[in-house]
N, C-alpha and C positions, 0 to 999 in steps of 0.2 A: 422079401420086403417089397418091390417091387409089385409083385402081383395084389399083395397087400394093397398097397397107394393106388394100384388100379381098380380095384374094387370100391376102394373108398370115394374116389373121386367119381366114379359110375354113379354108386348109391347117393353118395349127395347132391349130384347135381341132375341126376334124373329124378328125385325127389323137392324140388328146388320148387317145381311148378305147383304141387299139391301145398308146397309151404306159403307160397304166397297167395294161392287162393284161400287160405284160411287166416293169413294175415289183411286180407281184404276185406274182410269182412268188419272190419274193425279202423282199417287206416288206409286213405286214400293210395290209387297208382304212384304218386311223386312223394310222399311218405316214404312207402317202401324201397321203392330206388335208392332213397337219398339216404335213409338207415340201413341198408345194405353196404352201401360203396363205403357211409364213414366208417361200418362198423368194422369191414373186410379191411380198410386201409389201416385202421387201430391194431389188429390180430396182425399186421402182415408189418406194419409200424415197428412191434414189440420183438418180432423176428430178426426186424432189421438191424435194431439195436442189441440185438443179443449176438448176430452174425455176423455184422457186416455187409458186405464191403462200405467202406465209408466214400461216396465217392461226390464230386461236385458237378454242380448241372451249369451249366454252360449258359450262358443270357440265350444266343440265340438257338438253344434248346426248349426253351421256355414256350414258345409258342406253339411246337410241335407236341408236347406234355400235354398243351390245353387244349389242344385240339384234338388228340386221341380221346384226353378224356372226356370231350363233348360227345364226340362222334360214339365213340364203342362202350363209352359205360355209363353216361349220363342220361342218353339217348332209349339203346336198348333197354338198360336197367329201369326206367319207367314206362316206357311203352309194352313192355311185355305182361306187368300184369292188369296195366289200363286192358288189354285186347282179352286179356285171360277176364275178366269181370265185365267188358260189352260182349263176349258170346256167353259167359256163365259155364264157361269148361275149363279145364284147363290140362288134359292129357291131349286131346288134340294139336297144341302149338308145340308140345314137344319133339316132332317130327320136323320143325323147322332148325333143327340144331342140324341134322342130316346133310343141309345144302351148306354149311358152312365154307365144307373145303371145297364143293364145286367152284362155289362163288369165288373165291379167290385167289381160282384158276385164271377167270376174266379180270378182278380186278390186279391181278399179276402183269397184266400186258401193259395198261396205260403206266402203272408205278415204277416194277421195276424192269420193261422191258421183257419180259421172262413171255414167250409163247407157249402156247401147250401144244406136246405131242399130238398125233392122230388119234393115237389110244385115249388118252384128256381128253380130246375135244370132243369122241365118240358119247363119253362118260357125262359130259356137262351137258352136252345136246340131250340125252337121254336122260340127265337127270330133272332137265325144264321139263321134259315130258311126264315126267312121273309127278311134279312139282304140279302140272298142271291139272294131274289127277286126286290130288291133296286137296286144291284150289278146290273145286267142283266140287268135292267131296261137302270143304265146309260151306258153297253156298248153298247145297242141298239141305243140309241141318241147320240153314236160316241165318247164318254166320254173312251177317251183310259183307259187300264187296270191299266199302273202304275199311271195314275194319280185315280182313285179310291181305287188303294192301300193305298198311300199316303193318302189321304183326309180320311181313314178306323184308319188312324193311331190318328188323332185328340182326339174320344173319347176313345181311348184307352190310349194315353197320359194323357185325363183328368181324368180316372177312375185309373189309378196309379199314379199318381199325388195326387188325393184327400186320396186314402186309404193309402199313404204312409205318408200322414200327421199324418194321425190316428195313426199308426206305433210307428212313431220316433218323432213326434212333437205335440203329444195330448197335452202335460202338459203348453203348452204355449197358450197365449190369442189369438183370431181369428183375432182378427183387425190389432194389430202389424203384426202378421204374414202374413197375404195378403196385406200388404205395402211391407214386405220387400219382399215376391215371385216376387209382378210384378216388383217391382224396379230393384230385382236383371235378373230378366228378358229381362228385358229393356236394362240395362248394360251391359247385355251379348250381346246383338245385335246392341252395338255403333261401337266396332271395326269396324265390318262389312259392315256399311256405307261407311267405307275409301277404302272397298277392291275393287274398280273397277272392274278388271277383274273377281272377284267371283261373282260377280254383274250378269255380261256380260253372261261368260257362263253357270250359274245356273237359270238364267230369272227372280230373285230376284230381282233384278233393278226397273228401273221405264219404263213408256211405253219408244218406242220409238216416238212418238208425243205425251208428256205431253199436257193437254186441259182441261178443268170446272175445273180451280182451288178455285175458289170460291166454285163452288160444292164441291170439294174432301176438301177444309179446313175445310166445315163445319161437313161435313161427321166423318171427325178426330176428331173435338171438339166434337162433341157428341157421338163418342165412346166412348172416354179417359173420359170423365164428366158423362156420363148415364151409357153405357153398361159396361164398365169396371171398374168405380170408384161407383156411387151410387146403381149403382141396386146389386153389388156386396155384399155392406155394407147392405140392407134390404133384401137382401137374406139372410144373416149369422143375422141378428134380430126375420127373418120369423123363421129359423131352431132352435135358443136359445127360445123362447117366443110359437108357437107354433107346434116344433115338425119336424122333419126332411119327414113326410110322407106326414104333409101341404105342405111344401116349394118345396116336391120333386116334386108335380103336374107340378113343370112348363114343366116338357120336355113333358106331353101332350100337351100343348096348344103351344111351341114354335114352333116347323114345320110346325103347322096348320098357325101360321102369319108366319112364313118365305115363307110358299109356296102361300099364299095369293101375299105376295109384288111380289112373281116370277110371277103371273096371271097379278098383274099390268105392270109387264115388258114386257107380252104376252111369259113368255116360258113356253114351254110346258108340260103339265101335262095328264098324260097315268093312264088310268086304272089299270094297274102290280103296278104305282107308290101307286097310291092310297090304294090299297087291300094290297101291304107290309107295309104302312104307319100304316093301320089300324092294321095288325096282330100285326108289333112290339108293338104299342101301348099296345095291348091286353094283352103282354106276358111283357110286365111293368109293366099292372096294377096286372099281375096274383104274380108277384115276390114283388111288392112293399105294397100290401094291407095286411094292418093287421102287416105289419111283422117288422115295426121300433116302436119305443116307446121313448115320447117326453123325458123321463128322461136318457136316455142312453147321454155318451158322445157324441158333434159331429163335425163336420168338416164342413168348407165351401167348395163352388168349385169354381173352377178357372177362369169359363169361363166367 
């Protein structure tokens, strides 16, 4: 079972990227965000009510709730396929799932005090580097600067997002608490539907010739049901039951299916991509082996 849920969660969320490029075609970046996070919160809602724990949030938890869920799902969940729709690809950002754990190696020092080993710090150093050869990669293929800034910001959102859980929101249960991140996530990004013209000038809108809306409905359902609601919940089972070093393997195998669906779309794939692909991989597995332990506290992520 087990290997089961890791497959599952591989294939859905390295397929996540080709779903929303096909829901883009139809419904703006901040659309799909925002029907994503309610739809995951709804799926993961119905869970909670079936399972439990019934537990109450605290007032001055409140603020920390809203602010993950600005930061790691509000955030990333639209920006990702705003970036996927200004370059016209979307197997190439899948490689930015990779830097997650470096990333919050560093951001581990300012939160919770936590330094990284020599072997860590070998891995992070050397994963900017391979990062660096991603970076070059996409400005070769025309991928302007700020939008690889931008899209750089994703898993940095997500790797302070997750450790700031750890932080201020350990003592609460995983499940409530990833209902209320995306819900409040979600909520955060309804005004914004009203605002037309923040719409208009920020390119958050929808196409200008919306078309496959059958495509892009179904594309939405099965983010908000798979990528964002189920595989969410049997990631945080894989990380309680076998360990956060099991569950962490998925960011090897997710770039490898995101860049796979990109080959289906025929874009293209460069040598520089591949050899950064593999380095970062390398300086994940050099900072992640051996060095989590299933008994320690842990957190879910958000993505």
């Amino acid at each position: 079972m087990p290997y089961l849920s890791f497959l599952f969660i591989c294939l859905t969320w390295g397929t996540s990227f080709i779903l929303m490029d096909r829901a883009a075609v139809a419904l703006g970046p901040l659309t799909i965000g925002m029907c994503r996070l309610l739809g995951g919160a709804l799926v993961l809602s119905l869970v909670w009510w079936w399972r439990g724990p019934r537990v109450r949030i605290a007032p001055s938890d409140w603020k920390h709730v809203l602010f993950v869920g600005a930061l790691a799902n509000a955030w990333p969940f639209t920006v990702l396929p705003y970036v996927m729709t200004q370059a016209n690809e979307h197997g190439y950002f899948g490689l930015m799932v990779t830097l997650v754990p470096l990333v919050t190696i560093l951001v581990s020092i300012p939160m919770l005090g936590i330094w990284p080993t020599a072997r860590q710090m070998i891995g992070v150093i050397g994963g900017l580097i391979c990062l660096a050869g991603v970076v070059h990669d996409g400005a070769q293929r025309g991928i302007s600067p700020w939008v690889l800034a931008l899209a750089l910001t994703v898993p940095v959102t997500y790797a302070a997002g997750n450790t700031y859980i750890k932080w201020k929101l350990d003592h609460l249960p995983s499940l409530p608490l990833t209902v209320l991140f995306l819900a409040c996530g979600g909520a955060l990004l309804v005004p914004l539907q009203f605002a037309t013209r923040f719409l208009a000038e920020t390119g958050l809108g929808g196409p200008s010739n919306p078309h496959g809306w059958p495509m892009a409905i179904i594309s939405i359902a099965l983010l908000a049901a798979f990528s964002t609601g189920l595989a969410i919940l049997l990631f945080i089972q894989l990380v309680k039951h076998q360990g956060p070093l099991f569950a962490g393997m998925v960011t090897y195998v997710i770039p490898l299916i995101a860049i796979l669906w990109g080959q289906y779309d025929s874009e293209q794939l460069t040598t520089l991509q591949i050899a950064a692909m593999a380095g970062t991989l390398a300086m994940v597995a050099l900072v992640q082996w051996g060095a989590a332990k299933p008994t320690l506290p842990q957190q879910e992520p958000l993505a």
